[in-house]
N, C-alpha and C positions, 0 to 999 in steps of 0.2 A: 308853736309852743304848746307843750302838754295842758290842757284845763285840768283845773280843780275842781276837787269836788264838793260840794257845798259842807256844810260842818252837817245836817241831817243824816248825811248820808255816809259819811265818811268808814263811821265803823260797821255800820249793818251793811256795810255792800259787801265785806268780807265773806262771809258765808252766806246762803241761800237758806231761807227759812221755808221751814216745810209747812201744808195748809194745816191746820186746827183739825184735828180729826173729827172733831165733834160736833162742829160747829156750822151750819150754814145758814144765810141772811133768807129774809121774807123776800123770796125774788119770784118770779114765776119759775114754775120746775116745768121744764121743758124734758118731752119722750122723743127720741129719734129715734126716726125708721132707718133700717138696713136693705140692702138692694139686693140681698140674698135671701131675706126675708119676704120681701114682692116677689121675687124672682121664684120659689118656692110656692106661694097661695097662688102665685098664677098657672103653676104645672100642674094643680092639683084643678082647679079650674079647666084648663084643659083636657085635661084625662076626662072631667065629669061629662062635660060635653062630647066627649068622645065614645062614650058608655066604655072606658076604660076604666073607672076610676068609681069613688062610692060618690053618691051626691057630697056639695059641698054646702058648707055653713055657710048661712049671710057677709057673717065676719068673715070667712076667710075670703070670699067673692071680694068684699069690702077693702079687704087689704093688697090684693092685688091689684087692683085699680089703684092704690091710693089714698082712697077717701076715708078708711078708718084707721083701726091703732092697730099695726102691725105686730110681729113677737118682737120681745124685745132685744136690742143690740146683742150680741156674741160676745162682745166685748168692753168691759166698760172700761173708762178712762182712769190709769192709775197716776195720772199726774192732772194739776189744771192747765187748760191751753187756750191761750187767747188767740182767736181767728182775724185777724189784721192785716194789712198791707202796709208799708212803706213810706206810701203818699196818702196815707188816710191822717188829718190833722185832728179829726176826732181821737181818733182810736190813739194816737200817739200820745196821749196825756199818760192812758193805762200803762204804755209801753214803759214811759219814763220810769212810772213806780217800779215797775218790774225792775229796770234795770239799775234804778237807784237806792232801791232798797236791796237788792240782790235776790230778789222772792225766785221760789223754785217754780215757775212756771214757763210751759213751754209756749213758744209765739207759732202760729201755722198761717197758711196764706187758707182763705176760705174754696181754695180750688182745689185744698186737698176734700174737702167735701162734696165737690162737685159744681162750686160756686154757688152763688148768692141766692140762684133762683133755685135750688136744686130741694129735692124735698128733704134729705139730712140736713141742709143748712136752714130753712125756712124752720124744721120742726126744733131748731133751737132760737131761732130771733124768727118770727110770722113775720114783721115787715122787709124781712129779705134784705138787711142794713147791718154793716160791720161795725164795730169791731162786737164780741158775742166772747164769753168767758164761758168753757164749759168746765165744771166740775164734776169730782170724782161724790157720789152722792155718799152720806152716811146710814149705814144699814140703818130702818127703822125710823130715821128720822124724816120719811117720806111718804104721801098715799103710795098704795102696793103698786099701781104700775112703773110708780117712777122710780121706786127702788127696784121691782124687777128689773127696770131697763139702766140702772146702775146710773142713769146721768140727770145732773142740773145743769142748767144755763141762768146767767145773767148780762142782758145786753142793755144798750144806752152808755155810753161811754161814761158820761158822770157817775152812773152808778156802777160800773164795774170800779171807777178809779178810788170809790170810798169806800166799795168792801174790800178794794186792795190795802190801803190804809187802816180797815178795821181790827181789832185784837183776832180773827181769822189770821192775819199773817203778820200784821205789825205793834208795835208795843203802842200802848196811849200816847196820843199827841203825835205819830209820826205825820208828820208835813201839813200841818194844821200850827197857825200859829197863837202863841200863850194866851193873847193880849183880846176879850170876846170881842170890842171894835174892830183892830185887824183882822179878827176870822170872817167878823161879818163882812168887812172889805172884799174878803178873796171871796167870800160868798156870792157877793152881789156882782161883784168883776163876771164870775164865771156863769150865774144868770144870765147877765145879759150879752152875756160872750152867748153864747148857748141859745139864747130864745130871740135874739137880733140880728145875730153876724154872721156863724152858721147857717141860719135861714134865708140869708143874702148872696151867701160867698158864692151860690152856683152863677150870677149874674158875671163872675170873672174865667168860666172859663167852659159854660156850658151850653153848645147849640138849642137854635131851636124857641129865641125869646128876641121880642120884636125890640127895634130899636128904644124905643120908652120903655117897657120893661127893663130890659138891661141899662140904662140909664136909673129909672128910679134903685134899682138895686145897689147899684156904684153909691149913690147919694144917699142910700142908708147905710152903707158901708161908713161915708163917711160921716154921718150923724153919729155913728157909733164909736167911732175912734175918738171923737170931741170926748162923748160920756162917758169912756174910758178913762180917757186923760185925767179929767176931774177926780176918778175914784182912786187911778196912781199916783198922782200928786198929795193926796189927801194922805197917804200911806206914807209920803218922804224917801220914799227904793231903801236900797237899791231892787229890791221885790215888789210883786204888785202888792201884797198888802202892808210893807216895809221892809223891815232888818229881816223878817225869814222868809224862806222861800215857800211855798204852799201849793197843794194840785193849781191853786188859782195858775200859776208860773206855767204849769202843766198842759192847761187847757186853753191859753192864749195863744201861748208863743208858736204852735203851730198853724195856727191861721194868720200870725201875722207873717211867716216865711213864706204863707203863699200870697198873702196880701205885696210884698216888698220884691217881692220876684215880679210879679203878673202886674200889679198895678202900672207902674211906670213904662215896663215892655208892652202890653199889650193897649192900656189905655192913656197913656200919655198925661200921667200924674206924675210932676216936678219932681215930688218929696212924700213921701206917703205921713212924715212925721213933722210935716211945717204948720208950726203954730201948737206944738204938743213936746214940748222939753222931757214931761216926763215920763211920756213913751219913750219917745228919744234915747233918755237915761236908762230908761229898764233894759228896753230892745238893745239897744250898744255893748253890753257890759257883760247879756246875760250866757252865752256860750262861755266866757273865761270864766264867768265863777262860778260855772257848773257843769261837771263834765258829761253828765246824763243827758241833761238839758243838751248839751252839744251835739250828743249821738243821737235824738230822735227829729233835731231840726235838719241834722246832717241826712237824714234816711227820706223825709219830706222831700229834700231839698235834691236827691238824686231821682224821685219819682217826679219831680218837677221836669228837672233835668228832662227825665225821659219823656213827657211829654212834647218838652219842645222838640226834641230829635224825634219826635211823629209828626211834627208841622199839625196838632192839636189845633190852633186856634185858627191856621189855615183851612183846614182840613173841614171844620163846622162852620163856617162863614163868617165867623166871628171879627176874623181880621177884617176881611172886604167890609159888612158888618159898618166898622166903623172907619175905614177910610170914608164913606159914602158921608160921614157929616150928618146925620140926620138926627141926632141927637148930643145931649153932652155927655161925655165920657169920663172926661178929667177933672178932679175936685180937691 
């Protein structure tokens, strides 16, 4: 059966809204280097040592290695592009907006950069961590080399998701709810979604942590689904912070597809929702009454997929891990 699409969205997803020309948030203005650009101060580097060439400047020395600020891109970016993948449960909060607002931004996997660790992707996010929003910069509204180099970035997923929401692309109020309690709901929801359970989730499905460690992490996993529960229930749903939907919806529900997948398969948890009605409620209900919502758990949920068809949790010890009984698992 087709989902619906929640009432926020319904009419703005018809058109794609273009970015605010004018307009950019207090974010860090990230410069990225080009490989033709290295690839350049290093021939001339070459020649000088070769006594082919005139001596070369510090800076240009500097930029062929790397280590300083190269010239800037060839090309700047005339659309914004979120750099994300599929199975990122961070990054798919932003994607939501994207696709529920109908915003004109394009999505790229970060391998069109060269991947995570690559120096164009580090010189837009330094911690080497997706998802990363670059933007088309606005003349003038930048120090000169970052308008030279025509680009800004904004990474951290919460904050890409509320300059998505911002009068930059969307009208007042989009996916924020009326009522200041309910906001602060989704506020506090996505807190400590974000500074609890994020910082836990790798204990479900990442080599390399001793039995007690991946044990204490499962059991704040579920410490934090209780203190969830309390903050859903307090809201009455069918949303987390009631009757509208909010990024809060956004920023959950993709960790709880991998919590509801992984929990029960790999760690032998009954119910991931026993003794929690109004997760229960929210989680049950929220793909039919939103169809964005449907498409970025359905995108998680085929990079889940694809993990298991790599035997992921065989593959890191994970499973053996815990047949071995050495600690508790299941909660």
């Amino acid at each position: 059966m087709q989902a619906s699409v929640a009432p926020q969205a319904t009419a703005k997803a018809v058109a794609a809204r273009p970015v605010a020309a004018a307009h950019l948030p207090n974010a860090r203005i990230c410069v990225s280097a080009t490989n033709a650009a290295r690839a350049a101060a290093a021939a001339a580097v070459t020649a000088a040592k070769s006594g082919r060439g005139a001596p070369v400047p510090a800076a240009t020395a500097m930029a062929a290695s790397g280590q300083g600020a190269p010239p800037p891109a060839a090309a700047p970016p005339t659309r914004p592009t979120l750099y994300d993948v599929p199975v990122s449960n961070n990054g798919a909060r932003c994607r939501y907006v994207i696709y529920s607002q109908g915003l004109d931004v394009a999505i790229a996997s970060p391998a069109a950069l060269g991947g995570l660790r690559s120096p164009e992707f580090l010189a837009l996010s330094p911690n080497g961590k997706m998802p990363v929003l670059r933007l088309p910069a606005p003349a003038g509204d930048l120090p000169a080399a970052a308008a030279a180099a025509g680009l800004a970035a904004i990474y951290e997923s919460e904050v890409i998701s509320q300059y998505l929401v911002s009068a930059a692309f969307c009208p007042p109020g989009t996916l924020r709810a009326a009522d200041p309690l309910a906001q602060a709901r989704a506020d506090l929801a996505t807190r400590a979604h974000d500074m609890y359970v994020t910082t836990a989730q790798g204990c479900m499905y990442k080599g390399g942590l001793t039995a007690e460690e991946r044990s204490a992490g499962l059991a704040q996993l579920s410490f934090q689904l209780d203190a969830l529960e309390r903050v859903v229930a307090a809201g009455g749903g069918p949303f987390v912070c009631g009757a509208e939907v909010t990024t809060a919806d956004a920023a959950l529900a993709p960790t709880f597809e991998f919590m509801v997948r992984i929990l029960p398969r790999h760690f032998g948890w009954a119910d991931v929702f026993a003794g929690r009605p109004a997760l229960r409620a929210w989680w049950g209900g929220l793909r039919a009454r939103d169809a964005a919502m449907a498409r970025i758990l359905d995108e998680v949920a085929g990079g889940l997929e694809a993990w298991e068809a790599a035997k992921r949790w065989d593959e890191l010890g994970i499973t053996a891990q815990v047949a071995r009984g050495e600690a508790r698992y299941a909660f």
